[in-house]
C-alpha positions in Angstrom: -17.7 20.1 13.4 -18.0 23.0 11.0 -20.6 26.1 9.8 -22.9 24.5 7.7 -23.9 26.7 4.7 -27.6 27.1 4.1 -28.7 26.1 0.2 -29.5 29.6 -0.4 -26.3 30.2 0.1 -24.0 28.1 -2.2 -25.0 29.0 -5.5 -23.9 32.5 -5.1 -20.4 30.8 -3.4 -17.0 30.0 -6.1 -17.3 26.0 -5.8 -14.7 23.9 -7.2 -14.0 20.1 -7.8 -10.6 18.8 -8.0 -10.6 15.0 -9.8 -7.7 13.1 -9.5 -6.3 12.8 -13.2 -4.3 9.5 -13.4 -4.2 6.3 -11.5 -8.1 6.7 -10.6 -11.1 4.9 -10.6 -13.3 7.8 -11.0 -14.5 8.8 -14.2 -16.5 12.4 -14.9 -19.7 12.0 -17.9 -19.3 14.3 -20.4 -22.6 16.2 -19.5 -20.4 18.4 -16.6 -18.5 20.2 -19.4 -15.0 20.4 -20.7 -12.8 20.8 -17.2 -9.9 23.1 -16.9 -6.4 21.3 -15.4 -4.5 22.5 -12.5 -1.4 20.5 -10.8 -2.8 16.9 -12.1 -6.7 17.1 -11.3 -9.4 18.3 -13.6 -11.1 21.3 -12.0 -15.0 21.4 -12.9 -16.1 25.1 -11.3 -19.5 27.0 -10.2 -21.3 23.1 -10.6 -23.5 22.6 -7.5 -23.5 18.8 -7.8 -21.4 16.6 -9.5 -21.7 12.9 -10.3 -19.6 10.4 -11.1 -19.2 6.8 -12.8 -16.4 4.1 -11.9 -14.5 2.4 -14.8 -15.6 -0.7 -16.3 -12.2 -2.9 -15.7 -11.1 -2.9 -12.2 -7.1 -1.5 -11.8 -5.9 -2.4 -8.3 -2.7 0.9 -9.4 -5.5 3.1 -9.2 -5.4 4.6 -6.2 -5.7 8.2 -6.6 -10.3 8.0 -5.9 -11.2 10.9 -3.9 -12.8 14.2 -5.3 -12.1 17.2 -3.1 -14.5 20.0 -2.9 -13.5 24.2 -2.2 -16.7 26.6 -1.2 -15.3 30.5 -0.6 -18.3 31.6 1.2 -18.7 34.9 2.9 -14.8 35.5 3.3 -14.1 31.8 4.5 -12.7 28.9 2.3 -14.0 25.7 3.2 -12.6 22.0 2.3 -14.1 18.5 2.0 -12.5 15.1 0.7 -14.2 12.1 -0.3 -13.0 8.7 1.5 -13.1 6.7 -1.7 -11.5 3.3 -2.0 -12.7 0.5 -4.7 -11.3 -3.3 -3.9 -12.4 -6.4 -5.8 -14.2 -8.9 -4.7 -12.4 -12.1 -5.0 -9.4 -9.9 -5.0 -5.8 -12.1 -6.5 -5.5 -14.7 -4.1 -8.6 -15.0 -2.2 -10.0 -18.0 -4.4 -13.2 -15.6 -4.9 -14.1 -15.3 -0.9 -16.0 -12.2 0.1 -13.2 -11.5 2.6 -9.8 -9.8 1.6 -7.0 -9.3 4.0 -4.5 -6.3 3.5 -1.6 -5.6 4.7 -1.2 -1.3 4.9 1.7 1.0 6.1 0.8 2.1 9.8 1.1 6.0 8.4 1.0 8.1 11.4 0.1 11.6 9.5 -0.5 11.9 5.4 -0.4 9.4 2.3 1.6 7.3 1.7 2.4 8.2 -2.6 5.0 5.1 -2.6 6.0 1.5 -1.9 7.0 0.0 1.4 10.7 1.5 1.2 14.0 1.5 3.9 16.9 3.6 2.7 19.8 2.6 4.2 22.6 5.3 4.7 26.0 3.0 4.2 28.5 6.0 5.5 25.8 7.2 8.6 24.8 3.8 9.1 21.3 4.8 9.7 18.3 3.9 8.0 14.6 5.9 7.4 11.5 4.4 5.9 9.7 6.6 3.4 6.9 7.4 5.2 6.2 8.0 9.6 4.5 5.4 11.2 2.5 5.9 14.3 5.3 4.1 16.0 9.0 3.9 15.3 9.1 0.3 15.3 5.4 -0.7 13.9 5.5 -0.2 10.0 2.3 -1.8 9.1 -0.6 -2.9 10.3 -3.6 -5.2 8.8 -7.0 -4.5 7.5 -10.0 -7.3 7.1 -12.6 -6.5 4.7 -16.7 -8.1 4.3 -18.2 -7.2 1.5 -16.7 -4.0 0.9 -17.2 -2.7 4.1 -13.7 -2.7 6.8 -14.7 -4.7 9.4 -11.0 -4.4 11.2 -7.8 -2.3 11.0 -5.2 -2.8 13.7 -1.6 -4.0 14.4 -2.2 -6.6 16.9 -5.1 -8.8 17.9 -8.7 -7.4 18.7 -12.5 -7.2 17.9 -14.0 -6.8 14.5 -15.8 -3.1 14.7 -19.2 -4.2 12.7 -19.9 -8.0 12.7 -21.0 -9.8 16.2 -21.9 -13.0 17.8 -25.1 -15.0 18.7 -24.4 -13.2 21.8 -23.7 -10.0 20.7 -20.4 -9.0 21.0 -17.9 -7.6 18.2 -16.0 -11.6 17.1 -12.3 -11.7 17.8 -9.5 -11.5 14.9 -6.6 -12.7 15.6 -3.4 -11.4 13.8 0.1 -13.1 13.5 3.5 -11.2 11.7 6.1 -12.8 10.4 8.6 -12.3 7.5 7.9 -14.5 4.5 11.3 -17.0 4.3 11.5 -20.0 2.1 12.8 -23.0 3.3 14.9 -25.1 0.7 16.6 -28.4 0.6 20.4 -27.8 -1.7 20.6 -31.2 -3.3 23.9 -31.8 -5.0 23.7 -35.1 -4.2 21.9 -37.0 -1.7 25.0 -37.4 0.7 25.6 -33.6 0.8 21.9 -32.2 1.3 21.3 -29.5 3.7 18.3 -27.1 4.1 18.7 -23.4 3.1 16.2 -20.9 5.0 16.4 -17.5 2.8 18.2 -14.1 4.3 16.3 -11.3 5.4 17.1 -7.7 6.5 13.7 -7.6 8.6 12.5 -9.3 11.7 8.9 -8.9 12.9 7.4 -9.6 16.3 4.5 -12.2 15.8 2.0 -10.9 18.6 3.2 -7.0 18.3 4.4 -6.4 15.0 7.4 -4.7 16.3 9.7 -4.6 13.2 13.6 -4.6 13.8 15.8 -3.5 10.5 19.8 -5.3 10.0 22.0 -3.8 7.2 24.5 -6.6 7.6 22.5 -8.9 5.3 23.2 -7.8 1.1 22.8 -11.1 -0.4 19.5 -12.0 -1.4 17.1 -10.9 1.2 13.3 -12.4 1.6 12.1 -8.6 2.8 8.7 -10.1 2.7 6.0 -9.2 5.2 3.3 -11.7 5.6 0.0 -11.2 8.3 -2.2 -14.1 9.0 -5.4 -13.4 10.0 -7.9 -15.8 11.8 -12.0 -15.0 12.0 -14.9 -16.7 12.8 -13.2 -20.4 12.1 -11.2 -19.3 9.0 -7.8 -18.3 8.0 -6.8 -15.2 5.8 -3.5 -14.4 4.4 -1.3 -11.2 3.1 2.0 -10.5 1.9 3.6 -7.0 1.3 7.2 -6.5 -0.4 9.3 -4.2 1.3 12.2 -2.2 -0.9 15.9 -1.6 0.3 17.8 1.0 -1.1 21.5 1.7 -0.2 23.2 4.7 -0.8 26.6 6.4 0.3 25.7 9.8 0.0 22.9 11.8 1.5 22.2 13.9 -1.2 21.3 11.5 -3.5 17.9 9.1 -2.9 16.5 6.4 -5.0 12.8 5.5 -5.2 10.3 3.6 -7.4 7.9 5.6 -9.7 4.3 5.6 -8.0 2.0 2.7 -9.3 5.0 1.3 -11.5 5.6 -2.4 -11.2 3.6 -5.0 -8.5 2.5 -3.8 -4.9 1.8 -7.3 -4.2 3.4 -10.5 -3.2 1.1 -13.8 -3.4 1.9 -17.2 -2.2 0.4 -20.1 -1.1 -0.4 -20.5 2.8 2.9 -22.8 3.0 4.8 -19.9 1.3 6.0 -21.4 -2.1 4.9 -20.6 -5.9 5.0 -16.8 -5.7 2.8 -14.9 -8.4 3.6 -11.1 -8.9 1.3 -8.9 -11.4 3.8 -7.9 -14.1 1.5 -5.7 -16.3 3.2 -2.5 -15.3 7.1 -2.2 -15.2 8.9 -1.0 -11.8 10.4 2.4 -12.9 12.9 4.0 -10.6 13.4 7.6 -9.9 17.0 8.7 -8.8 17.1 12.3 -7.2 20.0 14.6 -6.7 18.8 17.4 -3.8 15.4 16.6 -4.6 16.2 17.3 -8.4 14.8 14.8 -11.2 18.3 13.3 -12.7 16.3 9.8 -13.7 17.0 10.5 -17.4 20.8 11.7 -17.0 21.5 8.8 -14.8 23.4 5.3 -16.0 21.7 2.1 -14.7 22.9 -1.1 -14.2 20.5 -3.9 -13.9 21.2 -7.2 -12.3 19.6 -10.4 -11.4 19.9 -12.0 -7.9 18.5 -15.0 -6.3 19.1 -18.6 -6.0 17.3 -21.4 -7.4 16.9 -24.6 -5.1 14.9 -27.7 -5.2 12.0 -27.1 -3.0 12.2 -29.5 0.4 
């Protein structure tokens, strides 16, 4: 808990309101003045109140939405951050339902300011992910949201936190892991058909989520992660795309610009017809020693994947 400063006291304080710039919801009227910009936020100063309006067209890349507030009062700086977070009802996928499932990086400390990503050391032959989970081997875990309001957030099975039965206890949601692999029948000719079950460099325990990483598979991996969620009599479904990057030398690291490209995979429940949102490009960032060589840097771009009739 902290010192709470009386109202006669913070007019006379230096306040200042830090707005997230790009990839934000948020939206500042006009009537709080022309702001001054500091490391990508607009800073609005000396204003004891601020308001705020939400942009008209819904941007599911926009995820920079909390306003942070600095008092200095009587010697001592103090800090407060908004917990902001806008999500669409009847969200891609969820045929209008006033439920969404998501699937979220289990981030033990921080933000996670990228994809899903494994970087895979070919000469160590050891592999990070780009963020620290709460557990070495549980990378995600799953939200369930009502109406706006998150109703569950955990890796495994449990209790909803807000809704409850005729009888009054919290309803049960159960969560199953597994990584998204389509099946295929190969039909050459009808004498030489086989089925084809896609590659994938990730395994993931159904009832613990326990994720286990193998480098040995290059071509083609499904590095798919799909949750299914059951509550109260119905079935809810999520997919996340995880990124593999290989490189040979420590020194160099390869990541995908924030908010570039999709940060979603949809299917349908039996895991065909995939649908990605392709407004944005994915933009890649290559670094040398943490220094920006993206623009110096040759790219070569190529296509993988097989195409099969669907069995």
């Amino acid at each position: 808990m902290g010192q709470e400063i009386p109202a006669s006291g913070i007019p006379g304080s230096a306040i200042k309101w830090k707005v997230p710039i790009d990839d934000t919801m948020i939206i500042i009227p006009n009537e709080y003045g022309t702001p001054t910009i500091e490391d990508g936020y607009y800073i609005y100063a000396n204003i004891y109140s601020l308001g705020y309006d939400i942009a008209t067209r819904y941007n599911i890349n926009a995820s920079e939405n909390n306003i942070e507030l600095n008092i200095d009062y009587e010697g001592v700086s103090y800090k407060a951050v908004t917990n902001l977070s806008f999500i669409k009802e009847g969200e891609s996928g969820t045929n209008g339902t006033d439920f969404i499932c998501k699937i979220v990086p289990n981030i033990a400390t921080g933000e996670l300011n990228d994809y899903p990503m494994v970087t895979y050391n070919e000469d160590t032959e050891s592999y990070s992910l780009n963020y620290t989970p709460t557990s070495q081997n549980l990378w995600f875990k799953v939200q369930l949201w009502h109406d706006g309001i998150k109703i569950f957030e955990n890796v495994v099975s449990g209790n909803s936190n807000v809704e409850q039965d005729e009888e009054g206890n919290f309803k049960e949601v159960d969560v199953s892991w597994s990584i998204l692999q389509n099946k295929y029948t190969n039909i050459p000719t009808k004498s030489q058909s086989s089925l084809i079950t896609e590659d994938s460099n990730l395994s993931i325990n159904a009832a613990t989520g326990e994720v286990t990483f193998d480098a040995t598979e290059y071509a083609d991996p499904a590095n798919i992660v799909k949750c299914t969620v059951t509550y109260d009599g119905m079935t809810y479904y999520d997919t996340m795309p995880v990124i593999v990057s290989r490189i040979k030398n420590s020194n160099y690291t390869l990541k995908l610009k924030k908010n570039s490209g999709f940060r979603y995979a949809i299917y349908s429940t039996d895991g065909r017809y995939p649908q990605y949102d392709n407004n944005q490009p994915f933009e890649i960032i290559t670094l040398n020693q943490n220094t920006d060589i993206s623009e110096s840097t040759t790219y070569t771009w190529e296509v993988y994947g097989s195409s099969y009739i669907n069995g």
